[in-house]
N, C-alpha and C positions, 0 to 999 in steps of 0.2 A: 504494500500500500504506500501511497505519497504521505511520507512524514513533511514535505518543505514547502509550504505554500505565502509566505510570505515573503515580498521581492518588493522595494520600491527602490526610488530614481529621484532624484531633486525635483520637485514640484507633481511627483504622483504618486499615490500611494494604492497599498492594498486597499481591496474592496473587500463588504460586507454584503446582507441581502435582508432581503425583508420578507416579513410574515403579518400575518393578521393575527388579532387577539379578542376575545370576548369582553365584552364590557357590562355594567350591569344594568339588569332590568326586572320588573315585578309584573310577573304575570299575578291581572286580577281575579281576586275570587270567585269562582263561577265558573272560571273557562275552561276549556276541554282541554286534556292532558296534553297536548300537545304543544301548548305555549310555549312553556319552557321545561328544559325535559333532565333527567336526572344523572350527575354523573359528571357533569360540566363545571368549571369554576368562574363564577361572576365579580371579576376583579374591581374593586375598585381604583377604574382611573379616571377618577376625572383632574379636571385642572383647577379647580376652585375648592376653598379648604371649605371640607366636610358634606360633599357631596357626591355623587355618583353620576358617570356619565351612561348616556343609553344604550342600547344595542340589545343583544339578545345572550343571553345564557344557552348552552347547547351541551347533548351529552356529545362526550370524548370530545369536547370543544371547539364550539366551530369558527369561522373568521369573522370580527367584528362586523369587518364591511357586509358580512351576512352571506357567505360563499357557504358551501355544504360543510359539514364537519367530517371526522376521522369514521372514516368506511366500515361499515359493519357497527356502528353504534345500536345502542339499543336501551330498554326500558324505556319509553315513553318515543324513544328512538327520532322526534324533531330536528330537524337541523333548522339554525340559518338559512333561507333562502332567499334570495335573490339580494336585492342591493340593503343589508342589516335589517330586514324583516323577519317574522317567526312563521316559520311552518309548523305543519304538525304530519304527523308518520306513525307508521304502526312499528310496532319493537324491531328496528336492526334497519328502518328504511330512510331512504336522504329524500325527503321530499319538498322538490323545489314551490315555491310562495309566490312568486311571480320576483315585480321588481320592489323587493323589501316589505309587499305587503303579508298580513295576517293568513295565511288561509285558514283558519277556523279560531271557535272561542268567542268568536265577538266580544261583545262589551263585558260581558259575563254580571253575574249577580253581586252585589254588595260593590260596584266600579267606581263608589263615589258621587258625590252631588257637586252637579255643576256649579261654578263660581257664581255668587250673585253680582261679584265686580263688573266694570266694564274695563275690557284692555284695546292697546294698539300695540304693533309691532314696531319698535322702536330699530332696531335693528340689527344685522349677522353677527355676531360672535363671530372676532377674526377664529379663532381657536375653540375647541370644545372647551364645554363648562364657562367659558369666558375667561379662561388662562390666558397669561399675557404672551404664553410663546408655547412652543410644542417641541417636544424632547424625544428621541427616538437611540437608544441602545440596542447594536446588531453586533451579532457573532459571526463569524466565520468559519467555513471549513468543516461545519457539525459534518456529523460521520468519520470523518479521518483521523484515524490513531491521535493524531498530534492535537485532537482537540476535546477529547472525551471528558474531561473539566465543565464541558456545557454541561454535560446529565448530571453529573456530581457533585457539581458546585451552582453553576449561573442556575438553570432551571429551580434547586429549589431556594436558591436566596432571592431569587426576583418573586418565585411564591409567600414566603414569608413577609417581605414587604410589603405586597398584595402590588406588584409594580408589573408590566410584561416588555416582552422584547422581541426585536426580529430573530430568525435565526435562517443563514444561508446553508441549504443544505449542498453537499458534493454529492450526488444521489447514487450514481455506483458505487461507493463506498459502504452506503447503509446495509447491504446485503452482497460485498462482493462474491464475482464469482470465481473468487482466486482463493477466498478461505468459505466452505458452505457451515463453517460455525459458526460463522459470525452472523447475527442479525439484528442490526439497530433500529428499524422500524420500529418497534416499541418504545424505545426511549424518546424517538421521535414526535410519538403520538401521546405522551406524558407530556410531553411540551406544549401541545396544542390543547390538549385538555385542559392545560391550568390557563389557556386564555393567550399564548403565544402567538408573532406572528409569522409564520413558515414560508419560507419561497427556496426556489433553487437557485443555486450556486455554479452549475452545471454538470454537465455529467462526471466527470472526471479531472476536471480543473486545468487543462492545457490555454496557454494564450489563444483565441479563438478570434479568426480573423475570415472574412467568409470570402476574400481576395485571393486565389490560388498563387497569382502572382504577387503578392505582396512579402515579401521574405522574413524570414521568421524572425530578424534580429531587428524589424520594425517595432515589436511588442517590446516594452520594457521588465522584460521577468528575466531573473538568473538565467543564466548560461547553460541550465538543464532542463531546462523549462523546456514542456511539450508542445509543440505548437499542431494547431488544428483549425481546419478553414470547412469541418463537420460539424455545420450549425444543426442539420437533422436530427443528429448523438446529443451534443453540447447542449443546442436548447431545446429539440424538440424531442427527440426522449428522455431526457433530465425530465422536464415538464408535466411529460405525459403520464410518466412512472410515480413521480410523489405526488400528484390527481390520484393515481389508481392504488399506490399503500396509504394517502392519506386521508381525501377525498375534498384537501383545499386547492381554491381558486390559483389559476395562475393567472395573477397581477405584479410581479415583482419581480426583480431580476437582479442578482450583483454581479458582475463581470471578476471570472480571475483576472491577478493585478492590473486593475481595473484600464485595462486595453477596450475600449467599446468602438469597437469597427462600425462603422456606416452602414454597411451590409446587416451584420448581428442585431443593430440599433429596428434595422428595415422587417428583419426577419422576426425579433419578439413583437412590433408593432402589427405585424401581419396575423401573429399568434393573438391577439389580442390583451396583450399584455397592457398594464395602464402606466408602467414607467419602472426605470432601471436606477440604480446606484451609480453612478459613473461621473458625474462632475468633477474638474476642477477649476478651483478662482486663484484668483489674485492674492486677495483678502482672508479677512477671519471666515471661516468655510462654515456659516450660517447660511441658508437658504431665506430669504428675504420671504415676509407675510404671503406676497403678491406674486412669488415665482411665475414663471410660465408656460418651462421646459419639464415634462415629470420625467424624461428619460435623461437630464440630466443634474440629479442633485446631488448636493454637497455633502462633505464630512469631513469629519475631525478623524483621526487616525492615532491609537494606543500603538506602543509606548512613547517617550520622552524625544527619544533619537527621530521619530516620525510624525512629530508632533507640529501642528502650525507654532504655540508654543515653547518651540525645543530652547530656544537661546531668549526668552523671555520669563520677566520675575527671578523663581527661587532656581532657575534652568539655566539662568543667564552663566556663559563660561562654564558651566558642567557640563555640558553635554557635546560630544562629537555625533554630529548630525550622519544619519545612517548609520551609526557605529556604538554608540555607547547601549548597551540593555540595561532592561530595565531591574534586572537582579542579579547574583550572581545565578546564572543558567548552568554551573558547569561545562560552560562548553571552552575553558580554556582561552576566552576573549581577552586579548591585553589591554582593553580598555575599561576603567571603572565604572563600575556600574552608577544607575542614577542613582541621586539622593534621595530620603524620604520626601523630603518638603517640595523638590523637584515636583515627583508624581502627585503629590496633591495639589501643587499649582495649575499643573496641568488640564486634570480635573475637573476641577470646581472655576477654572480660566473661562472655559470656555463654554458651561455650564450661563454663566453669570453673561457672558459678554451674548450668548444669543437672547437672552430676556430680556438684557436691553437695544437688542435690537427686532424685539417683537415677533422673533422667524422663526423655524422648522431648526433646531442642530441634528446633529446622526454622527454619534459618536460607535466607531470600528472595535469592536474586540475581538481577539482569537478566541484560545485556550487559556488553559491557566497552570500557573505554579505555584507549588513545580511538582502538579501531578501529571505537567503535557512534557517538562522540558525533556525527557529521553529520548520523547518521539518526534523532536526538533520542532518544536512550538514556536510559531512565529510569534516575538514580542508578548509571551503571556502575560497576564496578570495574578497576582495574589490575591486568596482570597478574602483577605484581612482589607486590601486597598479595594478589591469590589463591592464589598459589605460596607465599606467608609462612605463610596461613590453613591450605592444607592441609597443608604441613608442621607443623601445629601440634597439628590433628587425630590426625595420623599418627601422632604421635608419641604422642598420646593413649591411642590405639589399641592401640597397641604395650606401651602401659603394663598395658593392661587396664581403662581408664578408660571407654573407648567404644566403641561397635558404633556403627561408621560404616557407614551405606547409604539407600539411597532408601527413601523415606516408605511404599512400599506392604508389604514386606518388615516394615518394624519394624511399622505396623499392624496387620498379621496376625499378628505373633508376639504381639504382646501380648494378644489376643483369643484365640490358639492355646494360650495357656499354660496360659487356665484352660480353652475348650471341650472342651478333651481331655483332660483329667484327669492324672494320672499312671501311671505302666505300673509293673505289675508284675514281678517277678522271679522265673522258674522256673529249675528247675535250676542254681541261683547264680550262673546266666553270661549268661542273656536276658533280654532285656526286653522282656516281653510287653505289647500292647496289646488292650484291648479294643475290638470293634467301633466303629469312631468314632460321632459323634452326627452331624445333620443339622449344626452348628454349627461341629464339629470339621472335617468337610468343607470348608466354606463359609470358614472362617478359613486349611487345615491347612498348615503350611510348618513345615520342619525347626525341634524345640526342643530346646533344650538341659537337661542332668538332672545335675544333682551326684549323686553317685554314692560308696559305701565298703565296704571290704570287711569281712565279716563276721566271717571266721576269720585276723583278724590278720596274712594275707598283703600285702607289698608290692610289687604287680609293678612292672617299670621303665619297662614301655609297654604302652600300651592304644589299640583304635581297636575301632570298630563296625563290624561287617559285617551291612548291611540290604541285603535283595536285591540289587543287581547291583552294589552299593558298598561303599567304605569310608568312614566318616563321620569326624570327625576325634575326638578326643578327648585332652585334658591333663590332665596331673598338676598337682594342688593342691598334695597335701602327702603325705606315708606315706598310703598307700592309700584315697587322697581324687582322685576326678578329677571333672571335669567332660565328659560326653559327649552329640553329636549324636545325636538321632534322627527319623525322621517318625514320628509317631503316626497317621496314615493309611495306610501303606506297609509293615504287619505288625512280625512279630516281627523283632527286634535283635540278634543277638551278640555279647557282648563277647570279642574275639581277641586274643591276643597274637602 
């Protein structure tokens, strides 16, 4: 198997991938089993402290954005379907909702009495929950030796948090056909369950260039690096294979070192892909509110040596760029490793600097140490400095600083904000939407609406009832809140 998958080059670095994650939601009393179904983890992430954002709970966990969940689920057996709506299914079935709407349950019994307030829609939530920026943590390389640290360590410390993250699979790895012992598919589908979000990595991790003629020392990866212009293998049965061991969407894509050919770029966008990992800037590698490119977004890059940060703060003159690790790795490096205060400048740098710049970060992690370093872990992390990281996040979170979740999730919300416009307000208590667009579909996952009342009323609590749910919703301030909805999945009630 490929122990060595990290390789960068002055102004590019490894890439990561992304996944979808479950977010929370309360199916109301009354409604048919199928709402939300058992078995599933309903994470609290929202971005505003002490709230929950919406989406749907699913057994063996399905994608926030509302894609099907892990194949062969069962008891009550619902997934996700269509763009973050709830289906319902009979035990072991994935059955599709259309686009994010209910297919059963209706309103159900005990859903709530509608608000006697009157409201308008004040307007989009740049970010879910009404967080001032959106945060995304993705791993690299799951399935390869050199990274088995994700099942061991990241999966359940981002569970305890109640935090999730991307995770790029190498997908012939999970079960290759060079060892028939090994089968990681299971660990993989732990991941998804607790609310992860899963995409491929590709099949096998070679520079992948769809140009025959383009020659291989085009890519910027080590000198062993495999090169492949088998986008078929690479992204289309990568693709096809973690669909059929997992039964999530493929919307995401991270490019190994992240080389994204034109061709490759042409070829997920044919697949219907809604955007890849592969940016680079200039600047602090935050993705601005307002992006435009989803196949080309930005990240921050672990450890110190590959850091936009590497010769900044507590880094400044530590670090030889490309060269210094981030521990001692035993690998006999004559370079000293980084500092503690280094890695946590790092961190929490950049952490800080996209919140104030209101955007999307997507910070890169591999493995970890040093239970990856034997199998040549690129740039791992400890898991003392990951536990510091998310706690740092969380706390973020909690502030109402960040909407912490996997990359496919914020992707879509950001493209969901403007495709579907905003909903109107009938009878001062709903929120009506208009037919969605081809776009609104193609994006739709729960978004969030500031929201105030018209006639001076202040209620003390407010929640959404959209078909078979309750959506969450907070108070701002005197009759200012902020509330969930899907804008694919009809009209809204505001209930007290």
């Amino acid at each position: 198997m490929r122990t060595f998958f990290g390789f960068c080059v002055v102004g590019l670095a490894c890439v990561a991938s992304y996944a979808c994650s479950s977010s929370d939601s309360t199916t109301i009393p009354g409604t048919s089993s199928g709402g939300t179904s058992s078995g599933g983890s309903s994470a609290n992430s929202a971005g505003t402290a002490g709230s929950t954002v919406a989406g749907s709970t699913s057994n063996a966990g399905a994608n926030a954005a509302g894609s099907a969940s892990v194949a062969g689920s069962s008891s009550g057996g619902a997934t996700s379907a269509g763009a973050g709506g709830v289906a319902s299914g009979g035990a072991g079935g994935i059955t599709a909702g259309g686009a994010g709407g209910t297919s059963s349950g209706g309103a159900g019994a005990g859903g709530g009495t509608p608000s006697s307030s009157a409201f308008k829609i004040d307007s989009v939530a740049t970010w879910r929950g009404n967080a001032t920026a959106a945060y995304s943590i993705i791993h690299d390389d799951v399935c390869d030796d050199s990274a088995m640290g994700v099942f061991s360590i990241g999966g359940p410390a981002l569970k305890q948090h109640g935090l999730h993250a991307g995770f790029g699979v190498i997908v012939g790895e999970c079960k290759p056909a060079s060892d028939t012992s090994v089968n990681r598919w299971p660990d993989v589908k732990t991941l998804i369950a607790d609310g992860n979000d899963i995409f491929s990595h590709s099949w096998s991790h070679p520079c992948i260039d769809g140009d025959p003629k383009n020659p291989p020392d085009a890519c910027p990866a080590p000198p062993d690096a495999v090169y492949s212009s088998d986008m078929a293998t690479e992204l289309g049965k990568a693709g096809d294979e973690l669909k059929a061991q997992t039964g999530v969407s493929l919307d995401f894509f991270i490019f190994p070192y992240d080389y994204c050919a034109p061709a490759a770029i042409t070829y997920l966008k044919g697949k219907g892909y809604l955007g890849a990992r592969c940016g680079i800037g200039d600047g602090i590698p935050t993705n601005p509110s307002n992006y435009s490119d989803p196949f080309n977004v930005l990240y921050e890059v672990f450890g110190p040596a590959y850091s936009y940060y590497w010769n900044d703060g507590a880094c400044k003159g530590k670090i030889s760029q490309y060269n210094t690790e981030p521990y001692d790795l035993g690998d006999g490096s004559k370079y000293p490793f980084a500092p503690a205060a280094c890695i946590t400048h790092i961190m929490s740098q950049y952490v800080d600097d996209t919140i104030a710049a209101k955007g999307w970060g997507i910070r890169e992690f591999h493995g970890f140490h040093p239970v990856d370093d034997a199998m040549g872990a690129f740039e791992p992390i400890s898991a003392a400095d990951y536990g510091a990281h998310l706690d740092y996040i969380k706390g973020k979170q909690d502030a109402g600083s960040l909407w912490v979740e996997g990359p496919t999730p914020v992707l879509r919300y950001r493209f969901a904000r403007e495709a579907c416009g905003q909903p109107t307000v009938t009878g001062g208590n709903t929120l009506h939407f208009a037919a969605p667009s081809a776009d609104c579909k193609k994006y739709g996952t729960v978004v969030s609406y500031l929201i105030s009342t018209t006639d001076s009323s202040d209620p003390a609590t407010l929640k959404v009832q959209q078909g078979g749910q309750f959506l969450p919703a907070k108070k701002l301030s005197a009759g200012h809140f902020v509330v969930d909805a899907n804008p694919t999945a009809g009209d809204a009630v505001l209930v007290q």
